[in-house]
N, C-alpha and C positions, 0 to 999 in steps of 0.2 A: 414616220421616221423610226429607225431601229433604235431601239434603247442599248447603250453597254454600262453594264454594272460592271464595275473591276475592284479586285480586293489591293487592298494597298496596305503597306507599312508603313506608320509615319510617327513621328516622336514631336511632339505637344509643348510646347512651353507656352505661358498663362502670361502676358504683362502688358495688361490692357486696361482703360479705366473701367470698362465694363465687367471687369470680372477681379476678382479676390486670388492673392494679395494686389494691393495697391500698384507698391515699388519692388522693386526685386534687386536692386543694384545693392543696398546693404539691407542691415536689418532694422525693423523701425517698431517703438513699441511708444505705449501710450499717448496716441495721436489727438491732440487737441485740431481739432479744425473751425475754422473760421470764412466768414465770409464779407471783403470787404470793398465796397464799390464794385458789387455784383461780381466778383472772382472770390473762387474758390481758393483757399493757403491750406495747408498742414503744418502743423508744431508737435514734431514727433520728441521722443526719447529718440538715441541711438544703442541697440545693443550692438556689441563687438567682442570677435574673439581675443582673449589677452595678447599682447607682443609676447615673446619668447622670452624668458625670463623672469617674468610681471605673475604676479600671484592677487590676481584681484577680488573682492568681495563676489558673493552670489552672483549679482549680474557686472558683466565692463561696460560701462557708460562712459566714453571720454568725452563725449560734444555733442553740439545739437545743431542741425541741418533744416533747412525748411524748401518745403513746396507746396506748388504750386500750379491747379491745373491750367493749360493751356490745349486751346482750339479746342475743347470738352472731350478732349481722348487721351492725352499725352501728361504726363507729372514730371515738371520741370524740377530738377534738383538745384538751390543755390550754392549747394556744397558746405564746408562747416562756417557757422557765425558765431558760435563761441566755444571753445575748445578749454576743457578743466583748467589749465593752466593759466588762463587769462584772466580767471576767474580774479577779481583785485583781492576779494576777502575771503576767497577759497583756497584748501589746504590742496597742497600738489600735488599731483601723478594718484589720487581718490577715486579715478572711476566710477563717480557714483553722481553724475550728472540724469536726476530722475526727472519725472515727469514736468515739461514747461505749460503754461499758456501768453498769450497774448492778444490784448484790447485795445480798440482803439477809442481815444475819446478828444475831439476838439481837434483834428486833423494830424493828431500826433501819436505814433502806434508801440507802448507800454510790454515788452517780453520780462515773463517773471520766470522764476526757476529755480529748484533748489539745488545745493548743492554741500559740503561739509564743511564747517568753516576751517580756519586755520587754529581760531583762538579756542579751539575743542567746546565752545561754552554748549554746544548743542550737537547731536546727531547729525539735522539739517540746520541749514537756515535759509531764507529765500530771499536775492535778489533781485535786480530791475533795473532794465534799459530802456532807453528812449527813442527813437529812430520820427525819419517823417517818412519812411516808407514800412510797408510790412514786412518786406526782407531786408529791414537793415542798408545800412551801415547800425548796428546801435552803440549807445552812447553808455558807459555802466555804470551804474554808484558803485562809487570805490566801497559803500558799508552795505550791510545787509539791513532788511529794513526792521528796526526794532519791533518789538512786541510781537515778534512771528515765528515761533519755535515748532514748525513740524515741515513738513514737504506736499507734495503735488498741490499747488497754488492753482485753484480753477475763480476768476474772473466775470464780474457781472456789472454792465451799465445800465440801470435802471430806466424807467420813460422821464423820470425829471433828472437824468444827467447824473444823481449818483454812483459812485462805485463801490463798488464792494468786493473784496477777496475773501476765500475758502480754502481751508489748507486743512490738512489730516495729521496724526499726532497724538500716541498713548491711548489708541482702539476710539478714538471721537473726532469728530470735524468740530473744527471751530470757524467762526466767522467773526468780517468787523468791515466797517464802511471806511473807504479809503479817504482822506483828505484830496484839496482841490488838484495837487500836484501830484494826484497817484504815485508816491514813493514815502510814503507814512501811512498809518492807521489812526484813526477821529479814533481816541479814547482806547480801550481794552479790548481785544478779540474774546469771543462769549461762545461755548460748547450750545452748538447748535440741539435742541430739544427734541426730541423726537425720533431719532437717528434708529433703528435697532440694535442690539448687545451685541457684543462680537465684534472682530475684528474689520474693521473699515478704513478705507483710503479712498485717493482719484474724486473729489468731489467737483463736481462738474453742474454749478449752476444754471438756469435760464426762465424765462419767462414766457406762456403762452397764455392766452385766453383772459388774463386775469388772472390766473393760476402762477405761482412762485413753483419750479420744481429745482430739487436738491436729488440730483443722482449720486452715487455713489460705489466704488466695490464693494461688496460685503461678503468675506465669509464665511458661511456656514459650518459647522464643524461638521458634517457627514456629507458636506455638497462643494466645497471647497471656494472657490471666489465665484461669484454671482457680481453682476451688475443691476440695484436696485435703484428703488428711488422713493421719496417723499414729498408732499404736495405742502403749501402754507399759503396764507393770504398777506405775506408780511416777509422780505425777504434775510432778514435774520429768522424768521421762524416765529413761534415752535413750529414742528412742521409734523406733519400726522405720515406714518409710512404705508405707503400706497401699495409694495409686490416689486416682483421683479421684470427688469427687460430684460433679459439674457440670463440664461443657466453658465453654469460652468463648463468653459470647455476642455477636456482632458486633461481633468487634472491640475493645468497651468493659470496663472495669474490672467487679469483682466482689467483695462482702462480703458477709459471712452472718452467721448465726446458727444454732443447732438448741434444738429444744424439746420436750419432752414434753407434750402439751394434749388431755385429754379420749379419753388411752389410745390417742394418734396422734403419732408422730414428724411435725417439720415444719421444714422448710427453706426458713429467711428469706434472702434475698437481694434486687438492684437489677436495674435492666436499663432502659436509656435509650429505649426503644422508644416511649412517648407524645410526647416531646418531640420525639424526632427527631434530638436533639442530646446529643452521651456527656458534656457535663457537667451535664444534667438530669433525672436519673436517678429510680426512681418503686421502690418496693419493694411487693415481692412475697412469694409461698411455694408451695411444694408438700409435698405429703406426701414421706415417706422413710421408705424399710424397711431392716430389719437382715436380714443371712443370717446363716445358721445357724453359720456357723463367727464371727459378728460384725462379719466388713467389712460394709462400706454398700452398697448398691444402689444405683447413677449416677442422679440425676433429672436429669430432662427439663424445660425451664421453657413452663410452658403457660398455656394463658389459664385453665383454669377454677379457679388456684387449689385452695384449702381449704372447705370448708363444702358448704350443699347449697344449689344452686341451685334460686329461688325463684320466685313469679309476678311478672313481667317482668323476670328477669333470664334472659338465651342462655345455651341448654346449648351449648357449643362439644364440638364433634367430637372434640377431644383429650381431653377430657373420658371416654371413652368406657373403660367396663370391660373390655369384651370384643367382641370381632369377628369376624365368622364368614364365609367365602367374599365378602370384600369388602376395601377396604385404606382406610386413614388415610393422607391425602398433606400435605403442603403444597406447596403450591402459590398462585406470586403471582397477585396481582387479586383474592380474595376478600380479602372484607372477617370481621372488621379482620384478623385474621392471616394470611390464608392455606391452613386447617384445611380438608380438606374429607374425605368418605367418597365413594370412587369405587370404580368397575368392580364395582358393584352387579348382583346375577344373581339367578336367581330362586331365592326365602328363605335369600338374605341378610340378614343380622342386625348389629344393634351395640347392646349394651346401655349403657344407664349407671344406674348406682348412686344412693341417694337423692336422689331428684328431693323437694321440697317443694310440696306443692300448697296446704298452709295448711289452712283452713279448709272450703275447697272454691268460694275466689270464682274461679277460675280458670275463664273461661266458652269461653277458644278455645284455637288453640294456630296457632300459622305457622312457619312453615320455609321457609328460603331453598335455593332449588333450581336445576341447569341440569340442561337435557335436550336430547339431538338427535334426541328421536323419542317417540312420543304412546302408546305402549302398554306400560301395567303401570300397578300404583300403589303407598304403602306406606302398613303400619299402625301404629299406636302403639300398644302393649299393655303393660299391668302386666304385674309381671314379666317372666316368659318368652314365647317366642311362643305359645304355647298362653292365657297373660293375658288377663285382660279385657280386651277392643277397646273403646279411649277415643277412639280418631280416625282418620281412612282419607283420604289425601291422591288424588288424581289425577294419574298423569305426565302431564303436558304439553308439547308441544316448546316451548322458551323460546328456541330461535336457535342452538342448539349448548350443549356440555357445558360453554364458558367465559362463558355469557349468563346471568346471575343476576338470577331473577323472585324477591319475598315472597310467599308467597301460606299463605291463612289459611282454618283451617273450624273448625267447633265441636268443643266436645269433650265426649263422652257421659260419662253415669255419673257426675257431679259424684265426681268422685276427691278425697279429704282426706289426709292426714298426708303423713311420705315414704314415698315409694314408687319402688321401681327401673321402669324402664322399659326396653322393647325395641321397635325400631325393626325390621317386618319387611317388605324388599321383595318385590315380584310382578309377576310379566309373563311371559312363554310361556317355556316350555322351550327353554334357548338362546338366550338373550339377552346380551348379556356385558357389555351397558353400559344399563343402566335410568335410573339420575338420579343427577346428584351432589348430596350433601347438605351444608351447609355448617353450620345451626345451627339450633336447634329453638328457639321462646319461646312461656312459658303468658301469656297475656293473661287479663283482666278481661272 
């Protein structure tokens, strides 16, 4: 069969659960997520541009939205479920609806939130509603709940049915174990022990192994917000500081969450990168592993997300399992991030892990490519390089290694389910620059 490689132009949009950002219909920043009777929720922030006229604080927060995954590809929006103004003990038209969480405990699911109050006694204060579902309808106390003078309220149910809340406030986290009816605190909230100096918020409790962990933003005064964490045997603490999971990204703020979903750690966070602008922030995730002694392994925030990329959605380069005599760069001018697989040699390789082919409608495949010279090519093979050959691209010179051509051929073997794939370059012995590769997509 004659192969046609044909070059194409095509314009990309990213809004899949497989790949970062999340949502794209507004903007969504400090995502608590949740997982309850085995589905996936989000409890984002909402950032928003002001209305016309409105002169609002740093970031506009007017309400908060929640989702929900569905069919494990698609993010179900509820639309808004509580909106500043509804706020019963909140000051009007504030915009400063920050970061929520929400627990569920005894069949009844608890949304907490800060927000300003009316009666000025505080910056923040955090309320709480009730609901028997996780999207609401909820129910709100008309008061804010005493003894809790800071904002981002992160939530914890203990193995014996305690609760506990975490709130941020004057560069320290505090804690305090909630009474039976979660909307009070048992005794006084206590400056959690162990935290590091400097400026901190977003605390975000949970428990693995036996291990209590207390993440946290924290930042740095030469590295700017980081997302940390601290370990304890005891879940008020003291808690000893463990490192960080996340670096700062450009510059901008950072809040998380972590989750157990479907027998994979994953780490929710924001990152202002679609807008362009750090008070329009878009969340995100990536997986996250434990070592063996329990601290965390640093992620990286990458375009491909959670899940398995699908037909027409790009497998992005960072995406990739494994790599073999070739390197992962970024580097600016590709599109959209950067990512590319360079100084490709001959059988050179880059795997990536469950690819979804569906059904088998998947009729081609294109990859965006530069090259400075016309000999070699590469293949696409399940599994491993030895894998069935599903597709054989042609190097082409495209104008140099920073000249980005689409170009597309068919793809043999009507491939179905997931399947790992491998990506294996060719071209004479001694070659030391074959093609850069930037992202792979299954077409229709």
């Amino acid at each position: 069969m004659k192969k046609v490689v044909t070059i194409i132009i095509i314009c990309l949009t990213i809004n899949s659960f497989a790949q970062n950002p999340l949502v794209t219909n507004i903007h969504t920043a400090d995502p608590t997520a949740r997982v309850f009777n085995g589905k996936l929720y989000i409890y984002p922030s909402h950032d928003a541009v002001p209305p016309e006229g409105i002169v609002a604080p740093r970031f506009c927060m007017p309400d908060y939205h929640i989702f929900s995954l569905e069919n494990g590809n698609t993010w179900k929006d509820y639309g808004v479920i509580l909106d500043q103004n509804e706020v019963p003990w909140g000051k009007k038209n504030s915009y400063g609806m920050w970061a929520p969480d929400c627990i569920e405990r005894d069949g009844k699911y608890y949304y907490y939130y800060p927000a300003p109050p009316k009666d000025g006694t505080s910056f923040r204060r955090i309320g709480v509603g009730v609901s028997k579902s996780p999207t609401g309808p909820f129910k709100w106390e008309k008061n804010y709940i005493k003894g809790i003078d800071g904002i981002d309220p992160g939530l914890m149910i203990d193995d014996d049915g305690k609760g506990y809340i975490f709130f941020a406030g004057d560069k320290t986290i505090k804690g305090a174990k909630l009474n039976k009816n979660m909307k009070k605190i048992d005794g006084e909230a206590i400056k959690i022990e162990g935290i590091p100096a400097g400026y901190v918020e977003g605390p975000f409790p949970f428990k693995h192994n036996g291990n209590y962990y207390l993440t946290f933003a924290h930042v740095f005064p030469d590295e700017g917000y980081t997302i940390g964490y601290a370990m304890s045997k005891k879940p008020l603490g003291p808690y000893v500081y463990a490192g960080k999971i996340m670096d700062n990204i450009d510059n901008g703020t950072n809040h998380h969450s972590i989750v157990k979903y479907k027998g994979k750690w994953i780490l929710f966070y924001h990152w202002w990168s679609v807008s362009g602008y750090s008070k329009l922030r878009s969340m995100r995730a990536d997986y996250m592993e434990f070592k063996k002694d329990g601290t965390i392994k640093k992620v990286k925030p990458t375009l491909r997300g959670i899940g398995n990329p699908r037909v027409n959605d790009t497998i992005q380069v960072d995406r990739y399992n494994d790599i073999y005599n070739a390197k992962a760069t970024f580097v600016g001018g590709n599109e959209p991030n950067g990512w590319m697989v360079s100084d490709t040699k001959m059988m050179s390789t880059v795997r990536f892990n469950g690819v979804d082919f569906g059904k088998g409608e998947a009729k081609k495949i294109q990859a965006r490519v530069a090259s400075g010279q016309r000999n070699g090519s590469f293949e696409v093979r399940l599994g491993g390089t030895k894998g069935k050959l599903i597709a054989t691209f042609p190097v082409n010179y495209t104008g140099g290694y920073n000249k980005w051509q689409t170009i597309e051929t068919e793809l043999v073997g009507n491939p179905t389910g997931i399947k790992d794939i491998t990506v294996v370059f060719k071209s004479v012995w001694g070659a030391t620059k074959i093609v850069n590769l930037n992202w792979l997509l299954l077409k229709k």
